[in-house]
N, C-alpha and C positions, 0 to 999 in steps of 0.2 A: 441533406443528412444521409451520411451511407448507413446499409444496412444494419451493421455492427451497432453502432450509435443509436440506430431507431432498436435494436435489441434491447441495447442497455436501458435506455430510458425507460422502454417498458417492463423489465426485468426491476429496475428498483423503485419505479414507482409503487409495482405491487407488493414490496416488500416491505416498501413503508406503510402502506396503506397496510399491510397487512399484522406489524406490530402496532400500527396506532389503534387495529382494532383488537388488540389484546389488552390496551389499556384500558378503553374503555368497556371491555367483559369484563377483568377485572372489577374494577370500579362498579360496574353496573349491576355484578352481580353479588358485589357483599351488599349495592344498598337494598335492593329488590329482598333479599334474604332479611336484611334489620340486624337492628343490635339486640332485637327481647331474646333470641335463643343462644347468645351470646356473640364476642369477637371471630372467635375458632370456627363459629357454622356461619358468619359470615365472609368470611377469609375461604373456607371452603366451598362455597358459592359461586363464589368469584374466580376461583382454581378453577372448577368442575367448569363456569360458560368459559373460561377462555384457553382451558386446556387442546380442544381440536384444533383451534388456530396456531396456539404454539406450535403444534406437533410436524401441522403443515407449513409455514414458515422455514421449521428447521431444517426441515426435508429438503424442500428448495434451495434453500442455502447452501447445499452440497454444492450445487454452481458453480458457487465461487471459486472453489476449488478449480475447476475446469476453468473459468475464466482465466486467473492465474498463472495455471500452467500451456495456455495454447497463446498467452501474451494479450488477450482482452483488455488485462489492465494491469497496471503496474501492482507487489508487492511481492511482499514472502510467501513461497510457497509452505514451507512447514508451518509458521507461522498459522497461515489457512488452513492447513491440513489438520494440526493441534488443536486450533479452535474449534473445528467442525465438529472433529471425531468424540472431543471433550463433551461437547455440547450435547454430541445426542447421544451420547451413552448415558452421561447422565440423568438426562429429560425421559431417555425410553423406559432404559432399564431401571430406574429406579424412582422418579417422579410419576410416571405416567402408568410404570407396572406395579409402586405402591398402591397409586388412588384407587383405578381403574385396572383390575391384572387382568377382567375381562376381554380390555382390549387389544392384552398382549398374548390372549389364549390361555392366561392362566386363571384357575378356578378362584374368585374371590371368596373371602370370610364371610362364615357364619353371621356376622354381624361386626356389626363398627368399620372401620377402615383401616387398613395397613399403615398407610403411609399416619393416621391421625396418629395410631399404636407408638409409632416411634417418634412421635411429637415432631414432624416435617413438615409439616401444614403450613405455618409459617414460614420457615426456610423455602420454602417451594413457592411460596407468595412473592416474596421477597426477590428469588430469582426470576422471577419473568416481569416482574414490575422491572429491574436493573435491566436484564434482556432488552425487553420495551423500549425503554426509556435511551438507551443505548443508539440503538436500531433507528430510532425515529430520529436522532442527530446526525447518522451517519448517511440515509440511502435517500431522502432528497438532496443532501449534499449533492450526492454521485449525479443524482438527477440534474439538480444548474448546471452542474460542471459539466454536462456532455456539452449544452448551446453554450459556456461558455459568459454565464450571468449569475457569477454565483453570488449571492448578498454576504457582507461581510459577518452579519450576526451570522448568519447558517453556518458561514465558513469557523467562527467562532467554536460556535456552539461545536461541531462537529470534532474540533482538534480542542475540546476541553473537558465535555460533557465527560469523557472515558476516564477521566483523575478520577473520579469519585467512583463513577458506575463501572467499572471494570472491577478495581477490588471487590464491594460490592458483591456484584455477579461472585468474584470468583468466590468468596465466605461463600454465597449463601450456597454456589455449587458442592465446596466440599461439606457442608452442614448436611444436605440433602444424603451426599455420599456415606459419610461416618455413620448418620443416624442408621440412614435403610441399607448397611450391606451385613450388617450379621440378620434383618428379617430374612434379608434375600436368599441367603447362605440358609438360612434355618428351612427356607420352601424349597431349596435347591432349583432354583429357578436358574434358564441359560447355562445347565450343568451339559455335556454334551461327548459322547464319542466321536473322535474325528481319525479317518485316516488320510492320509499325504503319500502317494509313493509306494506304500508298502507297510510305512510304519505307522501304527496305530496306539492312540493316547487319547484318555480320557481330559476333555476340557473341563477348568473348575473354573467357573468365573468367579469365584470370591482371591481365587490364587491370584489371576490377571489381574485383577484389581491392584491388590496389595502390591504387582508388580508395577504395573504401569501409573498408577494414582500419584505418589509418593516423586517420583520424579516428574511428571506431569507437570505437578503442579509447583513444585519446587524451584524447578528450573524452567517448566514452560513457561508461565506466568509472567514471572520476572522479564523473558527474557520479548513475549510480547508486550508489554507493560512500557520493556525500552525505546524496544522499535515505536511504539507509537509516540513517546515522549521527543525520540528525533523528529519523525513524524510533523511533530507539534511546532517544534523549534523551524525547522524546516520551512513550515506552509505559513506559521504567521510574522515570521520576518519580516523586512519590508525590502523591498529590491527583489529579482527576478530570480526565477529558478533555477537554483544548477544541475545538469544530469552530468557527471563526469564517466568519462567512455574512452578505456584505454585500449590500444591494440586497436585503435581504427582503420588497420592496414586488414584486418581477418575480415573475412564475408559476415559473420555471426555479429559483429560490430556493427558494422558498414550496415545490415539490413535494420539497427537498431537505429543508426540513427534518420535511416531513410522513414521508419516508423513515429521517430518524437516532429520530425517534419511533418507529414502528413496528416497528423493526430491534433498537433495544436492549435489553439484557437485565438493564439494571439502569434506575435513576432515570435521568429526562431534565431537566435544570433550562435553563427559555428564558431568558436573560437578556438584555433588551432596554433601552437605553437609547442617548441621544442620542451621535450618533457625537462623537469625539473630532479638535478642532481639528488641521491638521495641523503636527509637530514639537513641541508641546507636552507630550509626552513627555521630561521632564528629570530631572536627579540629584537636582534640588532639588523637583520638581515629581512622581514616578512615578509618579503615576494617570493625568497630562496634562489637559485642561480641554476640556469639554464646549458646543454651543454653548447643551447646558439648564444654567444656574446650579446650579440643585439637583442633578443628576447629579451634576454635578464635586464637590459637597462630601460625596453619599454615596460615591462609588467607594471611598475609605479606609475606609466601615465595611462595605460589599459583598462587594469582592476579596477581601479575606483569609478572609470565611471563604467565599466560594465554594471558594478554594484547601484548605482542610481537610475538601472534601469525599471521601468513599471514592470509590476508584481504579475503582467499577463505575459510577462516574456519570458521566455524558456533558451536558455544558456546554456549550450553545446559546449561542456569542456573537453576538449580533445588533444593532449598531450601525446607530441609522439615523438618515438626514441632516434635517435641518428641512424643506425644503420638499416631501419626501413624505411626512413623518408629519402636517406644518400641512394638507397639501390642499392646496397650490398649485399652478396653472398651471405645466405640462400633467398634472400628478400628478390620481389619482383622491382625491375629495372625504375619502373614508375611507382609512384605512390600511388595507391589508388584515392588516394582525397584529392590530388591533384586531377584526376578526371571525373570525379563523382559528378553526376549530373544536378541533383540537388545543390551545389557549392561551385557550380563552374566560374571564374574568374579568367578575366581577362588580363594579359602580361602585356605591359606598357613602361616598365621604369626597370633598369638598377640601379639600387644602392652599394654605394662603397663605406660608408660612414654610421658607423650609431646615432652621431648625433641627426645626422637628414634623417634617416630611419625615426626617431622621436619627431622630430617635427611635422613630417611627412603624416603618420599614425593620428598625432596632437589635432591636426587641420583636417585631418577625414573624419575623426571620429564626432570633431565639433559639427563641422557639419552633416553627419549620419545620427545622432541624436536626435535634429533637430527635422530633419528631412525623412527620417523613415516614413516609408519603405521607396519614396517615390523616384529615388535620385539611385543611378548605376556609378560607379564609380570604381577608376581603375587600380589595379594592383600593383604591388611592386613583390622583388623578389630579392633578399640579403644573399650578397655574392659569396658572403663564409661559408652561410648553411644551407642554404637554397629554399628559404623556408619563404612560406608566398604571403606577402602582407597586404590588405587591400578589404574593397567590400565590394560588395553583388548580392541579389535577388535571389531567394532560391525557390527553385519550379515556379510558376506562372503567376500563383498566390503572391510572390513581391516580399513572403518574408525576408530577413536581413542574416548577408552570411559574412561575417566577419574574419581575418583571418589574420593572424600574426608572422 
């Protein structure tokens, strides 16, 4: 296991661990508290033990962000970014400086509680239960997936659990919001002068709000709500993974895909052929048309059984244009997939003929199926477009690099 991986796994192990033990404060602390002084002082029981944990959780979870952006793991950065910033401005400034403003340095009430004052008690319950509950589907996930054993319930639960608990979360978030930003505004709490440069302005954070809340959540929401819903379609499919990767002629590509090699933990299959015309994608057409001839009449016997490949295989799509596979001006003379050292193939045949090219493809692929990873096998090259068709081994591991 490289570093990175033994990072992660201990990074989300303690983050599970660290929402499952919100649940049970939670829980543990409305029953410890009872039902005789009613629901409300045991709901705030249960807030008050498990509010430290939230607050460190969330903090941590800045992380992610940083994972994200330095390529740790795949997704959206804004995405991350909107979640994070969402989360803890809500939690700090306003769940956590209602209950407790002590521990955000502001002076608590006379008596009672802020946050009870605007009837949030609930909505604040609510959201770290959703949080939780959220949390605890998603980061043992991360955890199988590093070795690469993920159970399919996990993997269920993880790409389903967020239908429910995401909305959820998000009500009870803007509930928290609505109730506690006119006390907040009334304590003038996070009110602040700032200067920048020269020019100086008073910060209001009820204004910020009213600015940033409203589209946040509007548009944020929806538009992580979607992503995860591809997400979803995506992961419980059945058949292998696609990562589509164009411009695999540019360095920033090329280290991409030197990274999905390296990274997976099943087969990698490269599949490389000439990009597809644009809109030629039809009812009557559904492979769509290539500007190599011979591509376009294998795609029909390729696609499907790429698609019947098992769910641990990660499928290289790599479509690339003619005039940087031909070497044209300003493109360099070679392709560079043609020398990648992950994808290196051996040249032994030309074709002249579409239909050898299908037969040739039909009889490699049957036996590369069936023989992964253990079998090298040589390539051929279409004398139209020079596009390299064949399979090979890629780096030492023996994953499978297929090529049109």
């Amino acid at each position: 296991m490289r570093a990175t991986q033994a990072y992660l796994v201990l990074y989300n192990a303690l983050q599970g661990c660290g929402w499952a033990a919100v649940v049970v404060q939670l829980v543990r602390g409305a029953l410890d508290k009872g039902s005789a002084d009613g629901a409300t002082a045991a709901a705030m029981a249960g807030l008050r033990a498990a509010m430290p944990i939230v607050s460190f959780v969330q903090l941590v979870g800045l992380m992610e962000m940083m994972h994200v952006a330095v390529g740790l793991v795949r997704g959206s950065l804004p995405a991350a970014m909107l979640q994070a910033f969402g989360r803890n401005i809500v939690w700090f400034c306003f769940a956590v400086a209602l209950f407790t403003p002590e521990a955000m340095g502001f002076a608590p009430p006379k008596r009672g509680n802020y946050l009870e004052e605007v009837d949030g008690v609930w909505p604040a319950v609510v959201l770290a239960f959703a949080w939780a509950l959220a949390e605890i589907c998603r980061y043992p996930f991360y955890v199988t997936e590093q070795f690469g054993a993920t159970p399919s319930f996990l993997k269920y639960l993880r790409y389903t659990g967020f239908i429910v608990l995401y909305p959820l979360g998000a009500t009870a978030e803007a509930t928290v919001l609505m109730r506690g930003l006119t006390k907040v505004a009334m304590l003038q709490w996070f009110n602040c002068p700032i200067a920048i440069g020269g020019f100086e302005f008073f910060f209001v954070f009820q204004t910020f709000v009213h600015i940033v809340a409203p589209p946040g959540y509007l548009a944020g929401f929806p538009m992580i709500y979607l992503y995860m819903l591809r997400r979803r379609r995506s992961a419980l499919r059945e058949g292998p993974r696609y990562e589509k990767i164009k411009d695999a002629h540019t360095p920033a590509q090329l280290e991409r895909v030197d990274k999905f090699i390296e990274d997976a933990n099943g087969d990698v299959v490269a599949f490389i052929y000439g990009s597809r015309r644009e809109g030629s994608v039809t009812a009557a057409k559904p492979f769509g048309e290539s500007w190599c001839p011979d591509c376009t009449t294998a795609f029909p016997i390729i696609e499907p059984r790429l698609k019947s490949l098992p769910p641990t295989t990660i499928v290289l799509d790599l479509p690339v244009d003619r005039s940087p596979y031909k070497g044209l001006e300003p493109f360099s003379k070679v392709h560079p997939l043609k020398e990648h050292p992950s994808v290196a193939l051996t040249l032994s045949l030309t074709l002249t003929l579409a239909p050898t090219l299908t037969l040739a493809l039909t009889l490699a692929l049957t036996l590369n199926l069936t023989l992964i990873p253990t079998l090298r096998f040589s390539s051929s090259v279409c004398r139209r477009c020079s596009i390299y068709s064949g399979m090979g081994p890629a780096r030492a591991r023996a994953s499978t690099a297929m090529h049109l």
